[in-house]
mmCIF file of the C-alpha atoms, coordinates in Angstrom:
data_MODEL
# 
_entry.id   MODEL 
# 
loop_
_atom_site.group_PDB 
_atom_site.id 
_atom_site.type_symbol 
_atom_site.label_atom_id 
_atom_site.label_alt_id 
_atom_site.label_comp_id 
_atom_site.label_asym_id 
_atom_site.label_entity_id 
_atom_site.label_seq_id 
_atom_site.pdbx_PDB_ins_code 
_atom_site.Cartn_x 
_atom_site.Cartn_y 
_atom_site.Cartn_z 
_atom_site.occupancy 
_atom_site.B_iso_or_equiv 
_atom_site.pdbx_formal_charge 
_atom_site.auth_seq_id 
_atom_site.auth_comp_id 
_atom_site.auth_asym_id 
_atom_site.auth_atom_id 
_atom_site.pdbx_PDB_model_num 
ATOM 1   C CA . UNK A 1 1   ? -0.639  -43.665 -7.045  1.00 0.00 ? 1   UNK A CA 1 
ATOM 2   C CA . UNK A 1 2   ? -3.985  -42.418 -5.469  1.00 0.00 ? 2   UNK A CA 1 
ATOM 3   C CA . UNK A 1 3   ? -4.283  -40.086 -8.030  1.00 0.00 ? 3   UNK A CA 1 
ATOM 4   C CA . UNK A 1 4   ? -3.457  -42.557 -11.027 1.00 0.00 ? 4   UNK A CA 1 
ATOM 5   C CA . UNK A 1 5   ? -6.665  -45.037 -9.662  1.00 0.00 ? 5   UNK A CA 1 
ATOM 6   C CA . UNK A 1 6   ? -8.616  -41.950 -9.332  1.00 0.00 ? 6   UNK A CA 1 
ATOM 7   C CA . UNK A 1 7   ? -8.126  -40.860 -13.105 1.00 0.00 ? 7   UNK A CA 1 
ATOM 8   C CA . UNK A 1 8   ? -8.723  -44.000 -14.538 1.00 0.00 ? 8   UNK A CA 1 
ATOM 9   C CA . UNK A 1 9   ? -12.036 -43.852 -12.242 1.00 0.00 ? 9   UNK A CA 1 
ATOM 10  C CA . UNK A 1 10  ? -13.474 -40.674 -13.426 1.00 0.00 ? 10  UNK A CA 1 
ATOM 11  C CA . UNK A 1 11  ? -12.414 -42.259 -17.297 1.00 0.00 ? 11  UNK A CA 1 
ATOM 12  C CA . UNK A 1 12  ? -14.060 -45.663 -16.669 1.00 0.00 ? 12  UNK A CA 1 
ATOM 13  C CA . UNK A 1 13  ? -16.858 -44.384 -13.924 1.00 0.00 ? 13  UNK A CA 1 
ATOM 14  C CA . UNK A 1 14  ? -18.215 -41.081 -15.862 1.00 0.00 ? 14  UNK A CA 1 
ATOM 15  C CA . UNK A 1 15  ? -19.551 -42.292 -18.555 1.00 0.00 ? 15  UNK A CA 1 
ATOM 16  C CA . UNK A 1 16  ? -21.651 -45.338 -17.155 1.00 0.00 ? 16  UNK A CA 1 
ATOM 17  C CA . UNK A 1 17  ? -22.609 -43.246 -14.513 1.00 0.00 ? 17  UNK A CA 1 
ATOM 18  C CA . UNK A 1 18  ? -24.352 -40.374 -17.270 1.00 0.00 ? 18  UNK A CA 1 
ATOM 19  C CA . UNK A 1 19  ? -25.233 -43.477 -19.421 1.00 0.00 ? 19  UNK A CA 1 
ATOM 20  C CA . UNK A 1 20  ? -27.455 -44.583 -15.851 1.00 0.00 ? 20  UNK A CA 1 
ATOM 21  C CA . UNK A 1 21  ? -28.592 -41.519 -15.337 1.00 0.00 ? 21  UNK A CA 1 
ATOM 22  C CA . UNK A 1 22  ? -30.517 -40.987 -18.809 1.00 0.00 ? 22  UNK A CA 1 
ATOM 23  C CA . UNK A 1 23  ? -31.270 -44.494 -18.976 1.00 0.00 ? 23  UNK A CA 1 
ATOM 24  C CA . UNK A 1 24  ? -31.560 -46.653 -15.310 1.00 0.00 ? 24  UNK A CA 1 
ATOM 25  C CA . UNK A 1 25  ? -33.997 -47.308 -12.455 1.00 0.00 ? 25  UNK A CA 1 
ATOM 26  C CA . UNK A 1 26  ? -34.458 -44.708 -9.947  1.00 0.00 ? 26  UNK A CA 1 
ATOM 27  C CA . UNK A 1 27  ? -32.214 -46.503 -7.568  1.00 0.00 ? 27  UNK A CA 1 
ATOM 28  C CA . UNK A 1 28  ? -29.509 -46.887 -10.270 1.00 0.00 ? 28  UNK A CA 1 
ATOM 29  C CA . UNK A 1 29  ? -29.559 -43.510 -10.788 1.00 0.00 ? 29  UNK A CA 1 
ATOM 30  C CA . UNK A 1 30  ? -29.329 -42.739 -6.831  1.00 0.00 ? 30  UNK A CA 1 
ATOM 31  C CA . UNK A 1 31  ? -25.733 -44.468 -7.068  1.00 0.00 ? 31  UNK A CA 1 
ATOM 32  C CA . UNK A 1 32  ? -24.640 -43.180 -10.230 1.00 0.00 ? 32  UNK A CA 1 
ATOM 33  C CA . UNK A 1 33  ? -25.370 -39.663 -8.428  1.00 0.00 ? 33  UNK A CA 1 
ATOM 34  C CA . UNK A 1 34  ? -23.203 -40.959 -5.339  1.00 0.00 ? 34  UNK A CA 1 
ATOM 35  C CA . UNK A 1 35  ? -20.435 -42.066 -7.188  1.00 0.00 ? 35  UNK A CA 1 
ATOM 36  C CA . UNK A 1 36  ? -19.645 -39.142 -9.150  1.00 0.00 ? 36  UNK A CA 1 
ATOM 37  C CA . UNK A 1 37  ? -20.232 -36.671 -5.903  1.00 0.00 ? 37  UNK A CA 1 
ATOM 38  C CA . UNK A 1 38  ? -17.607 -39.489 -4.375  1.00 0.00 ? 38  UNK A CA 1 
ATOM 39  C CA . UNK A 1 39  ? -15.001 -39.333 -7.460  1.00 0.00 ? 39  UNK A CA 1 
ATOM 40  C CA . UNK A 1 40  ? -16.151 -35.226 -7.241  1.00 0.00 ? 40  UNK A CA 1 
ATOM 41  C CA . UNK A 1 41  ? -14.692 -34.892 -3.301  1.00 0.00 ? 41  UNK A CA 1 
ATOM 42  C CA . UNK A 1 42  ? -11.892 -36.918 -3.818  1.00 0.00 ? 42  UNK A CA 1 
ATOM 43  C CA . UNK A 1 43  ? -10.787 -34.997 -6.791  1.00 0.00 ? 43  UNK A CA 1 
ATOM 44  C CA . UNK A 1 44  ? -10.906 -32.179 -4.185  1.00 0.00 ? 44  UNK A CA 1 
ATOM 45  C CA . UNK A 1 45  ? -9.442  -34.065 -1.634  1.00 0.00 ? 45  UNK A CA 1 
ATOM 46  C CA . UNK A 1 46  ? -6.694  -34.487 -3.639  1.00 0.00 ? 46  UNK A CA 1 
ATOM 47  C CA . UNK A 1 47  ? -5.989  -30.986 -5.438  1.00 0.00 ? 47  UNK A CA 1 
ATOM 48  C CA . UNK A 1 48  ? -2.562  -29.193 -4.453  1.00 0.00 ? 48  UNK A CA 1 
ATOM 49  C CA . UNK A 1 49  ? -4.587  -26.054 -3.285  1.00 0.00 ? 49  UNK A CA 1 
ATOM 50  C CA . UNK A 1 50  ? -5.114  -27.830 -0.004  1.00 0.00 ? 50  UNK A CA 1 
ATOM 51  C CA . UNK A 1 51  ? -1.429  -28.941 0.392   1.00 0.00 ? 51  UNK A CA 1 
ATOM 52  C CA . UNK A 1 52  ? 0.776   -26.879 2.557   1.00 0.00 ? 52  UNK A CA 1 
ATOM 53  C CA . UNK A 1 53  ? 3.073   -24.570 0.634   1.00 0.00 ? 53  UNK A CA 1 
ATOM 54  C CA . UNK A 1 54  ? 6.769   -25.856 0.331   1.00 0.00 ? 54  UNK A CA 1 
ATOM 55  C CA . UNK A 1 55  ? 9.072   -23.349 1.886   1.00 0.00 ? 55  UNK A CA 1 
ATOM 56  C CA . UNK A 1 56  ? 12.877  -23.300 -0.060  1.00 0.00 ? 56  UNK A CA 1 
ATOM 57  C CA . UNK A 1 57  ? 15.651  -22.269 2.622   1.00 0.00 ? 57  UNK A CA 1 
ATOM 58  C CA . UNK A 1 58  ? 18.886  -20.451 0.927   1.00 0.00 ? 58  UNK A CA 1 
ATOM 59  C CA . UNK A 1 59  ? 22.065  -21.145 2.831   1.00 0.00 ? 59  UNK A CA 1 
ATOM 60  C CA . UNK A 1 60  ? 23.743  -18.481 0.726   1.00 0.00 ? 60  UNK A CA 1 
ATOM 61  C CA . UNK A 1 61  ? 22.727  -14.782 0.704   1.00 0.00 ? 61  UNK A CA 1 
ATOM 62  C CA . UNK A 1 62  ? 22.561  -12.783 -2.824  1.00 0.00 ? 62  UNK A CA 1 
ATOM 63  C CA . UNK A 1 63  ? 25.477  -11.269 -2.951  1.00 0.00 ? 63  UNK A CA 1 
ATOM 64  C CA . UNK A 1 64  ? 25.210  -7.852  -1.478  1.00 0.00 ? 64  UNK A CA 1 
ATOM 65  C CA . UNK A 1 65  ? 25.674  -4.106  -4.046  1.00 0.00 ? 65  UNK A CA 1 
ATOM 66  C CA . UNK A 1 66  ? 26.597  -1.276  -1.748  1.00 0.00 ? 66  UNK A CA 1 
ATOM 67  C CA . UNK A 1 67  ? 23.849  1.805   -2.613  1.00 0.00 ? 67  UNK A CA 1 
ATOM 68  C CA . UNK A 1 68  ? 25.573  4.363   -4.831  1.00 0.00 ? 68  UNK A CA 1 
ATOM 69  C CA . UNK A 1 69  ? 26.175  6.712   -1.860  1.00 0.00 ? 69  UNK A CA 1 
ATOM 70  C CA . UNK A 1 70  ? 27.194  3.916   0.440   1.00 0.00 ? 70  UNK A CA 1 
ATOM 71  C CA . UNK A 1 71  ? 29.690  2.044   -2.198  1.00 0.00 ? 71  UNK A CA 1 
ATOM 72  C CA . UNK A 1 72  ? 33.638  1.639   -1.228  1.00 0.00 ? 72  UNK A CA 1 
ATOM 73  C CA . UNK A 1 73  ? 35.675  4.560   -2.324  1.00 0.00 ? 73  UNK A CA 1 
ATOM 74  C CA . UNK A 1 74  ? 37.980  3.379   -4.740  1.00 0.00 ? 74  UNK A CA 1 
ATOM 75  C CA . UNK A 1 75  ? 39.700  4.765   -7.725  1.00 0.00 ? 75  UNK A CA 1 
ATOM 76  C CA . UNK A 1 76  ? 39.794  2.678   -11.079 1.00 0.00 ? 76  UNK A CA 1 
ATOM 77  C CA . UNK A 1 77  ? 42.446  3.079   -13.704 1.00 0.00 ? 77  UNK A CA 1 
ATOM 78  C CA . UNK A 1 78  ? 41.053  2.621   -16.551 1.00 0.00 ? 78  UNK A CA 1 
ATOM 79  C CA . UNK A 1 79  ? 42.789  -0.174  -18.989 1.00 0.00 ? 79  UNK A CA 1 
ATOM 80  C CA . UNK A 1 80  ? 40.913  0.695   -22.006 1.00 0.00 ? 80  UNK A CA 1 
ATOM 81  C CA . UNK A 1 81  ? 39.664  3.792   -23.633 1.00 0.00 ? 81  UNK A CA 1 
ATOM 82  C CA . UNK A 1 82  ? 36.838  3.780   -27.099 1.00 0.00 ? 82  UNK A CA 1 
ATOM 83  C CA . UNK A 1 83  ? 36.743  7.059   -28.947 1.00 0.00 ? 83  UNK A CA 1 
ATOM 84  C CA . UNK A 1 84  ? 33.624  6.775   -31.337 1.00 0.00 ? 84  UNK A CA 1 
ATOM 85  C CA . UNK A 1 85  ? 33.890  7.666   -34.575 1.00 0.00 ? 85  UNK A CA 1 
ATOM 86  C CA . UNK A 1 86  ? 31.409  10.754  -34.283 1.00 0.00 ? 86  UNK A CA 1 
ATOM 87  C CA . UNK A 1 87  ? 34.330  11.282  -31.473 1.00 0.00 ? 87  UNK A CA 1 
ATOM 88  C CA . UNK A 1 88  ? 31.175  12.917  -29.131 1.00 0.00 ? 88  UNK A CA 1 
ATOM 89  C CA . UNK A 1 89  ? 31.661  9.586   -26.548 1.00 0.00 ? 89  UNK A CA 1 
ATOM 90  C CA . UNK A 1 90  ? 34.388  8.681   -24.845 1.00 0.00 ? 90  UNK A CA 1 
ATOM 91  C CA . UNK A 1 91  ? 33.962  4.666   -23.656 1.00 0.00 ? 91  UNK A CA 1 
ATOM 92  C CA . UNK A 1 92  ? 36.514  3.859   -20.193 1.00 0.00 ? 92  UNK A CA 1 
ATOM 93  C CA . UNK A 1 93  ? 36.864  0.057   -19.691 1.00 0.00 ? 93  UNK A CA 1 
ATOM 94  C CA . UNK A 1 94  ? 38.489  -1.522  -16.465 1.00 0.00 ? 94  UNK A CA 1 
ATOM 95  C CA . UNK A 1 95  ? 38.280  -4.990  -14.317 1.00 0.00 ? 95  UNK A CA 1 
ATOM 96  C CA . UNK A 1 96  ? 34.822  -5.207  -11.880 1.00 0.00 ? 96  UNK A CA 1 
ATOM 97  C CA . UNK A 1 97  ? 35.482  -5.732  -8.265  1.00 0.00 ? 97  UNK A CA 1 
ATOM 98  C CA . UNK A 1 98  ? 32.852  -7.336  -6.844  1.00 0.00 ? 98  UNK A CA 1 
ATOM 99  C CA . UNK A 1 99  ? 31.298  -4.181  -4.849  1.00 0.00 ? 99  UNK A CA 1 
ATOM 100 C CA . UNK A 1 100 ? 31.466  -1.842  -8.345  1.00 0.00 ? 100 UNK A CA 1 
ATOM 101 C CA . UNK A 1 101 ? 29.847  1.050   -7.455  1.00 0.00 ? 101 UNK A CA 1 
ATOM 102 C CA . UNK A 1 102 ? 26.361  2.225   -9.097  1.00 0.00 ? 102 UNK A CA 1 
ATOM 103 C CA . UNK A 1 103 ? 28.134  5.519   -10.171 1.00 0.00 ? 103 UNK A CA 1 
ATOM 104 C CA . UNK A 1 104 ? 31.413  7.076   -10.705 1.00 0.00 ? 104 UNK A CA 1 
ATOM 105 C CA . UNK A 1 105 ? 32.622  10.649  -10.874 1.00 0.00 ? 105 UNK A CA 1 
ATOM 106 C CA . UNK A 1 106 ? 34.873  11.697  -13.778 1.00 0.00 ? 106 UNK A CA 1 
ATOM 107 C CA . UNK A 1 107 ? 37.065  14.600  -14.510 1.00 0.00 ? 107 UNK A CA 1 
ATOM 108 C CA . UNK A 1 108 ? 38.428  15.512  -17.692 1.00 0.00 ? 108 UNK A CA 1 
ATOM 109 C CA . UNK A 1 109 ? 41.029  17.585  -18.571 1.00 0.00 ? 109 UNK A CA 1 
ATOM 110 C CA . UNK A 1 110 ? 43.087  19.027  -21.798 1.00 0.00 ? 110 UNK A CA 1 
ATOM 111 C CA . UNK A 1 111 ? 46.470  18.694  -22.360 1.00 0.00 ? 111 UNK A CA 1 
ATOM 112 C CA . UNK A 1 112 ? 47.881  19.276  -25.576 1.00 0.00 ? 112 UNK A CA 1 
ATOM 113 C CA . UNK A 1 113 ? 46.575  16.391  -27.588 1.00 0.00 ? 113 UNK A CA 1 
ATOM 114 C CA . UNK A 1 114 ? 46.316  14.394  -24.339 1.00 0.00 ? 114 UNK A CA 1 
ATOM 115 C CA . UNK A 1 115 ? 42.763  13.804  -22.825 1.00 0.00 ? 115 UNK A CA 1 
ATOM 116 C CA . UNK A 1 116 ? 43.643  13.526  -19.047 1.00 0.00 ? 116 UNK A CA 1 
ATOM 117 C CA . UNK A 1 117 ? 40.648  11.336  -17.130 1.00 0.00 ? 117 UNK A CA 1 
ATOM 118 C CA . UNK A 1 118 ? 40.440  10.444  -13.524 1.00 0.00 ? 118 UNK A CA 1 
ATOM 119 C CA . UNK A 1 119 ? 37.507  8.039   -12.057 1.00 0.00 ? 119 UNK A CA 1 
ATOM 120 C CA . UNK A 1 120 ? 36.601  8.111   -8.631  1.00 0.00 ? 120 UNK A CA 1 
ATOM 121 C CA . UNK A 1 121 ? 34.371  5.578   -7.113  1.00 0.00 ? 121 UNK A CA 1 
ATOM 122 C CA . UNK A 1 122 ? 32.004  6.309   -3.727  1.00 0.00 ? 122 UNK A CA 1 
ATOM 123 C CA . UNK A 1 123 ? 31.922  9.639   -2.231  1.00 0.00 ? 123 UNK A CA 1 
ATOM 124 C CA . UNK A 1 124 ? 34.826  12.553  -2.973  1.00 0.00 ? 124 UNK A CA 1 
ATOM 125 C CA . UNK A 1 125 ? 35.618  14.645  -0.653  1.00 0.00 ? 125 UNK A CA 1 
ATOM 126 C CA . UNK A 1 126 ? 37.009  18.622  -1.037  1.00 0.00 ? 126 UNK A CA 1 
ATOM 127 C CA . UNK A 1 127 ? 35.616  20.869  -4.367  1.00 0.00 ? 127 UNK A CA 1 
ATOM 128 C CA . UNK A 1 128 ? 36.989  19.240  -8.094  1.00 0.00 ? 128 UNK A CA 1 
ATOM 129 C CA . UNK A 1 129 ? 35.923  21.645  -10.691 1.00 0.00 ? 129 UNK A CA 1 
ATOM 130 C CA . UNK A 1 130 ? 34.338  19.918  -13.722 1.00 0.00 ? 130 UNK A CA 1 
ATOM 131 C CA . UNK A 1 131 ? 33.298  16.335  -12.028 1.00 0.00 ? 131 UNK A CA 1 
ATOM 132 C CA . UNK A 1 132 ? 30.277  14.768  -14.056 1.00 0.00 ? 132 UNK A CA 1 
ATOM 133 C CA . UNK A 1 133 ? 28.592  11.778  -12.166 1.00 0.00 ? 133 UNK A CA 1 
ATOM 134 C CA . UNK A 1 134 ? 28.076  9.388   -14.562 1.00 0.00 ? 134 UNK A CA 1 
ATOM 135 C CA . UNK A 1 135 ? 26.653  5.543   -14.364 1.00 0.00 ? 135 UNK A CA 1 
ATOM 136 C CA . UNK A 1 136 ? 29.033  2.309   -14.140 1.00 0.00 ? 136 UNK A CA 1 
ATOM 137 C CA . UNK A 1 137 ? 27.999  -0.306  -16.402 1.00 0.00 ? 137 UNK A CA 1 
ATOM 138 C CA . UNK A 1 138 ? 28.888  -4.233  -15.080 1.00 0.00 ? 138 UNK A CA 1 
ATOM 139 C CA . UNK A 1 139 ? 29.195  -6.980  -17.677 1.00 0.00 ? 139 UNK A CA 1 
ATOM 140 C CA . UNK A 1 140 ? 31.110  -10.194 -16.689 1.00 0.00 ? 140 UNK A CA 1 
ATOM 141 C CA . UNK A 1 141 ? 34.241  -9.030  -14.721 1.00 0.00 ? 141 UNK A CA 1 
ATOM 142 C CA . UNK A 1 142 ? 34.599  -5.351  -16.917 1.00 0.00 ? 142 UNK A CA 1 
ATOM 143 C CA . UNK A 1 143 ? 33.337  -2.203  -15.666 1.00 0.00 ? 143 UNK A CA 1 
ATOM 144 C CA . UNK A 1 144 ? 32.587  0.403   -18.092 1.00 0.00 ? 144 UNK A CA 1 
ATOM 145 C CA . UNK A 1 145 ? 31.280  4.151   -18.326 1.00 0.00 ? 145 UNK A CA 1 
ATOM 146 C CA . UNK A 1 146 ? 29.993  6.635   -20.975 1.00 0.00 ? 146 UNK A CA 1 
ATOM 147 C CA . UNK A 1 147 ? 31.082  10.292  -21.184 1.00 0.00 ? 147 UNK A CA 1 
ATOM 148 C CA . UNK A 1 148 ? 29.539  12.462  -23.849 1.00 0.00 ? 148 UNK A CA 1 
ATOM 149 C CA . UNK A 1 149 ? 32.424  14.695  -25.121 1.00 0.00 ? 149 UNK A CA 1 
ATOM 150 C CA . UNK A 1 150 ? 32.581  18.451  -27.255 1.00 0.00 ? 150 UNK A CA 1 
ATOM 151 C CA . UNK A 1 151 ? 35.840  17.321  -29.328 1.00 0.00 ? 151 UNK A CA 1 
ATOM 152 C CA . UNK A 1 152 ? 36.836  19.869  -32.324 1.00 0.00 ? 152 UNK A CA 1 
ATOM 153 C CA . UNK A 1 153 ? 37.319  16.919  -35.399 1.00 0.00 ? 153 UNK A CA 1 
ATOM 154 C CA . UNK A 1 154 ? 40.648  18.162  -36.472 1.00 0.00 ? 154 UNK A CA 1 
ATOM 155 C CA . UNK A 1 155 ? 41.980  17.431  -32.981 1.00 0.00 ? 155 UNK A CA 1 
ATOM 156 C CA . UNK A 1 156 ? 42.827  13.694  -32.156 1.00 0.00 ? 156 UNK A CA 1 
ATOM 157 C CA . UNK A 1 157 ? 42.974  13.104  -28.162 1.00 0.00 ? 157 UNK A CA 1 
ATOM 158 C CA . UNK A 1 158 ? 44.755  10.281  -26.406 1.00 0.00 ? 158 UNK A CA 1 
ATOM 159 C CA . UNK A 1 159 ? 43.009  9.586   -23.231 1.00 0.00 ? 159 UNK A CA 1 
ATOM 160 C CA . UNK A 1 160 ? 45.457  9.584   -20.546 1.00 0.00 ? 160 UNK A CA 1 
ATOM 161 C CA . UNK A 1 161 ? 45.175  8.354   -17.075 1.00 0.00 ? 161 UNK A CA 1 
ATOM 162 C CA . UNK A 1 162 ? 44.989  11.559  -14.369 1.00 0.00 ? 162 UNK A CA 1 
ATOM 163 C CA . UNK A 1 163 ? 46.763  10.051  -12.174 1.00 0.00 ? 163 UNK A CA 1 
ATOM 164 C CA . UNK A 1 164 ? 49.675  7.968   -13.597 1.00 0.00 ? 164 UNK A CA 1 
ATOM 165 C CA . UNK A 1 165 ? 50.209  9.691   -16.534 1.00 0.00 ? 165 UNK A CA 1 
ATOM 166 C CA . UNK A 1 166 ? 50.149  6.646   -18.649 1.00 0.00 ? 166 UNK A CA 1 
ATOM 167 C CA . UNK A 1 167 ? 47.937  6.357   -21.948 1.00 0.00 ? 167 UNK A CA 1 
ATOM 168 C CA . UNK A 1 168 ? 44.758  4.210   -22.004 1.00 0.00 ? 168 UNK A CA 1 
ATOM 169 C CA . UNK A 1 169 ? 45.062  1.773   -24.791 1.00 0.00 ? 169 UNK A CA 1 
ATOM 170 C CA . UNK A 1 170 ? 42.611  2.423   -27.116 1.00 0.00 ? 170 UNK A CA 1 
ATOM 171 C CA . UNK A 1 171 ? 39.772  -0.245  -27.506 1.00 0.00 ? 171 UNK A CA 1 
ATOM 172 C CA . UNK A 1 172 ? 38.380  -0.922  -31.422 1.00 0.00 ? 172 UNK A CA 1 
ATOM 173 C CA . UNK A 1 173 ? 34.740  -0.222  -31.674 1.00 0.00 ? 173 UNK A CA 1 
ATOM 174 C CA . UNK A 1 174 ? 32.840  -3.218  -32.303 1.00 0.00 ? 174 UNK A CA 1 
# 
């Protein structure tokens, strides 16, 4: 409310105080000086650089994404599986947990015309020949990953989970 009155001041005041000083008595002019300097301090007075900053408290932390070395060990299965069409990328699609890992490793492996993958989440322990580190991609509640692949074009793979032995259902591209 203080600031409304003191708005409608400077519109009202400022202009019969300039129109006093170019045309009033000396001791007009002495208060048209004083009121301005008054409207001038209060304006001050009442900027928000002078108020006190408003601290926000957060009762809930930001949920918390484990470094890429420090992240659960876990080992996805991979529900879906993209092949491009230049058939150089292979696309591996599964459900997010909430601590997804940064990276994954990945090992892949032919069989016939089966493409045998296994994912591996936080650190692996003992010597796997051919494990790429590559990065886990979050969107919504699916996890995802990119592997480049060297695939002759007369041969058509079926990615295969490692582990289960199970084919990956193949995902359209979009």
């Amino acid at each position: 409310m203080l600031a409304i009155a003191l708005g409608i001041a400077w519109l009202v005041l400022s202009p019969l105080c300039l129109w006093i000083l170019f045309r009033g008595r000396m001791g007009a002019k002495i208060g048209a000086l004083l009121t301005l300097a008054a409207m001038e301090a209060a304006t001050v007075a009442l900027s928000p650089a002078h108020e006190a900053p408003q601290v926000v408290a957060h009762d809930v932390p930001p949920p918390a994404r484990l470094p890429a070395a420090e992240c659960a060990e876990r080992t996805p299965v991979p529900q879906t599986a993209r092949l491009e069409k230049d058939r150089e990328t292979l696309e591996l699609f599964w459900t997010a947990e909430p601590d997804e890992c940064r990276t994954a490793k990945v090992v892949l492996r032919h069989k016939g015309r089966e493409l045998r993958v296994w994912v591996h989440e936080g650190p692996l322990h003992g010597h796997h020949e051919g494990v790429r580190t590559v990065p886990v991609h979050v969107v919504g509640d699916t996890a995802s990953l990119r592997l480049a692949l060297h695939v002759p074009e007369h041969v058509r793979y079926q990615p295969v989970d490692g582990r289960s032995g199970r084919d990956i259902a193949s995902r359209q591209a979009p």
